[in-house]
TORMAR-436842 format. One record per residue: x, y, z of N, C-alpha, C in turn; residue in one letter. Coordinates in steps of 0.05 Angstrom, whole numbers, padded with zeros to 5 digits, always signed. Layout:
! TORMAR-436842
XYZXYZXYZA;...
***
This chain:
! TORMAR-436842
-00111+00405+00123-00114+00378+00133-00107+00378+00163X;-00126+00369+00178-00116+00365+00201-00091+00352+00215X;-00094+00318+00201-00070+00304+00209-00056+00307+00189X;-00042+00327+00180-00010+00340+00168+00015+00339+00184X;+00036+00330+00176+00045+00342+00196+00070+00316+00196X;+00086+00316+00211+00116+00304+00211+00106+00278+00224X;+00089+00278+00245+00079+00256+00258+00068+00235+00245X;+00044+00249+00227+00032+00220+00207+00055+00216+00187X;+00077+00230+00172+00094+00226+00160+00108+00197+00170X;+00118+00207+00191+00137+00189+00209+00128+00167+00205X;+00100+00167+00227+00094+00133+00233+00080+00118+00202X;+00076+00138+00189+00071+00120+00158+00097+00109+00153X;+00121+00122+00153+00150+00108+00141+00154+00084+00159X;+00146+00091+00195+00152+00077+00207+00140+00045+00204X;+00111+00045+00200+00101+00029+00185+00107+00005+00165X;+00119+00024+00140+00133+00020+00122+00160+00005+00132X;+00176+00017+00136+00207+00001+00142+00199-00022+00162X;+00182-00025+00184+00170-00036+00197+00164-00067+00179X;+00151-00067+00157+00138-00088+00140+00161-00093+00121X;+00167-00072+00116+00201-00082+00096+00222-00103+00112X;+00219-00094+00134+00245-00109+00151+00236-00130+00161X;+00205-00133+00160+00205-00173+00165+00202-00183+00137X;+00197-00172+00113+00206-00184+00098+00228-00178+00073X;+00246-00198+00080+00275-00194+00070+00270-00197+00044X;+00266-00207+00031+00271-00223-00005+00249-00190-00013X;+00223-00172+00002+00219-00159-00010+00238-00130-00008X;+00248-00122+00010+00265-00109+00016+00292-00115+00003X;+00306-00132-00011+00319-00139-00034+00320-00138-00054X;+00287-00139-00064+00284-00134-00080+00274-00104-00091X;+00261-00088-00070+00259-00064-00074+00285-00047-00072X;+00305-00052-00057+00333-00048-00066+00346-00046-00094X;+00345-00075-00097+00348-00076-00122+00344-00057-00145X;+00315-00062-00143+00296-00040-00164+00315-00011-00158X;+00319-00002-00138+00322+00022-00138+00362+00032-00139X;+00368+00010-00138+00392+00015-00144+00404+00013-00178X;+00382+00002-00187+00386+00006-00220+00387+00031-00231X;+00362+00053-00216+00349+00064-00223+00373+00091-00208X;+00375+00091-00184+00394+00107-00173+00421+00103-00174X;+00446+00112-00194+00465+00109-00194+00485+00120-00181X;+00478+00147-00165+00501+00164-00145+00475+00170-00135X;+00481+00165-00098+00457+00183-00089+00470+00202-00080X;+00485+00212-00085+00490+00244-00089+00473+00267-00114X;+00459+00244-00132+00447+00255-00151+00429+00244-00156X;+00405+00249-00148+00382+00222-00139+00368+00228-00169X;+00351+00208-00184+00337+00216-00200+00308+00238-00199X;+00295+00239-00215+00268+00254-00213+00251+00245-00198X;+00225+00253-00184+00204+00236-00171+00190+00222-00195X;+00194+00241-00222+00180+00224-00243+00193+00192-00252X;+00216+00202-00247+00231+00167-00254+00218+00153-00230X;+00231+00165-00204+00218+00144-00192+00188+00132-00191X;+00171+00144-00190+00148+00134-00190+00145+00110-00213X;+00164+00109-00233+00165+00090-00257+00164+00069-00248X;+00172+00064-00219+00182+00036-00217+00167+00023-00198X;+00147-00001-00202+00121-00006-00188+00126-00016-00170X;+00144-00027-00160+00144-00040-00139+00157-00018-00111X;+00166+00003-00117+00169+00026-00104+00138+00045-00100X;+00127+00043-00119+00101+00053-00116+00081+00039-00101X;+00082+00010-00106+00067-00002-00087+00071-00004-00057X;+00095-00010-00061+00110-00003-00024+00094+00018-00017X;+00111+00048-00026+00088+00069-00015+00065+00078-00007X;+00047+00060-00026+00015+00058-00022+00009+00045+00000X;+00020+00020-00002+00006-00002+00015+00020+00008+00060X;+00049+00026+00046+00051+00043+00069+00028+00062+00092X;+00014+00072+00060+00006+00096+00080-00028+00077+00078X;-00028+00058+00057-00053+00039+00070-00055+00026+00101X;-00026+00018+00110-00030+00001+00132-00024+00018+00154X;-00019+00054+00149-00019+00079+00170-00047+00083+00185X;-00040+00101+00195-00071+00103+00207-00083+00123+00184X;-00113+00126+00186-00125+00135+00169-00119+00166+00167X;-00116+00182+00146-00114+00199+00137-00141+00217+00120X;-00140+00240+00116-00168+00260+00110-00176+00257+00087X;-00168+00241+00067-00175+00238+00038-00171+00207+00036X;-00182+00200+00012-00181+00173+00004-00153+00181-00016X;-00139+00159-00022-00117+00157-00028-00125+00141-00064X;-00122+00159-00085-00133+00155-00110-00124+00129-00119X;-00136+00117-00136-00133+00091-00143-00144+00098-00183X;-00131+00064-00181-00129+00072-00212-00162+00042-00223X;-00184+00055-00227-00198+00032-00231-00200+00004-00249X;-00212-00008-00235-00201-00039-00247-00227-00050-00274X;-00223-00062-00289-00239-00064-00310-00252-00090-00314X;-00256-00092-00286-00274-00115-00282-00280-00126-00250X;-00299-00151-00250-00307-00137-00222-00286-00159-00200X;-00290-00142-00178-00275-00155-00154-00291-00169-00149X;-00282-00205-00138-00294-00217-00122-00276-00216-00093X;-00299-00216-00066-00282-00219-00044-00295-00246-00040X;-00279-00268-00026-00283-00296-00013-00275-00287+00012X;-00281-00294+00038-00268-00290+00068-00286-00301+00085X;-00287-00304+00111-00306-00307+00136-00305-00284+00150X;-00338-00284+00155-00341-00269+00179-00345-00282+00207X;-00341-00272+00228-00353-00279+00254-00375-00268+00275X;-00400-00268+00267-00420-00250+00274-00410-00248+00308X;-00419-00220+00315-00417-00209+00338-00431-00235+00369X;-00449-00245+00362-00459-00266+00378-00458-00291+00372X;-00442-00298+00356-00430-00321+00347-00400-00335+00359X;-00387-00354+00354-00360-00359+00355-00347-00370+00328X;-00378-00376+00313-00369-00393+00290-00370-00373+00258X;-00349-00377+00260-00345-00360+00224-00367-00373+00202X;-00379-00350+00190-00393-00354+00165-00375-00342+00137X;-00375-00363+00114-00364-00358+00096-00376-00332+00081X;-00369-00320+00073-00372-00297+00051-00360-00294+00023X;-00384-00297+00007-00366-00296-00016-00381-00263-00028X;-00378-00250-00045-00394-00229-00053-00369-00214-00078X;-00390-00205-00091-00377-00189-00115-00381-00151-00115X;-00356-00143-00114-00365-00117-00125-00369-00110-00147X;-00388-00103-00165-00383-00104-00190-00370-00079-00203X;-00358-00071-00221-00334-00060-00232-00336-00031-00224X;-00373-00022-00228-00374+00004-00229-00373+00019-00210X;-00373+00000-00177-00370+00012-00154-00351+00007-00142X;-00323-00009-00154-00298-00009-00146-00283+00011-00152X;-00293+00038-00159-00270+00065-00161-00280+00081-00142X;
***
C-alpha cells in the first residue's frame, strides 16, 4: 500500500480524538463502554473483546471514514434492505439547491 505508514495512522487518530473531543457525552460514553470492559490497563483485554463493543467499533470506522482516503474500501457489513438518500444538491451554475430524494436498492448497497 502506498499510503502505509505512521502518517495516515496518526492523522486518522488525529481525526478521531479531534471529533471525540467536541463531543463530550460521546466521549463519556465511549469511556464508559471501555472501562467496563478494561479493568487494569496494565492488562488490556483481547482485540477480540474489544471489537465486541460497538460503539468502539463505530468510533473507529467512522475515524478512518472522515481520514483522508486510503487504497482499499473499508468492508462493510450489508444491509437487508434498501437505502433511501433525501438531501439537496446545488448544481454547478445554479445558487439554488434542488431536492434529491433517490433509493439505492439493497443489491448495490454492498
Amino acid at each position: 500500500m502506498i499510503s502505509a505508514g505512521t502518517e495516515t495512522t496518526s492523522w486518522t487518530l488525529s481525526v478521531l480524538t479531534f471529533h471525540l473531543l467536541t463531543k463530550p457525552a460521546l466521549l463519556e460514553r465511549l469511556t464508559r463502554d471501555l472501562k467496563a470492559v478494561v479493568k487494569d490497563p496494565l492488562h488490556l483485554p483481547s482485540w477480540n473483546t474489544l471489537e465486541q463493543i460497538p460503539l468502539l467499533y463505530g468510533v473507529i470506522q467512522e475515524g478512518i471514514r472522515l481520514s483522508y482516503g486510503v487504497t482499499m474500501r473499508t468492508g462493510r457489513i450489508p444491509t437487508e434492505e434498501d437505502i433511501p438518500y433525501h438531501g439537496t444538491w446545488t448544481p454547478p451554475a445554479s445558487d439554488i439547491p434542488v431536492a434529491v430524494d433517490y433509493v439505492v436498492p439493497r443489491k448495490y448497497a454492498t
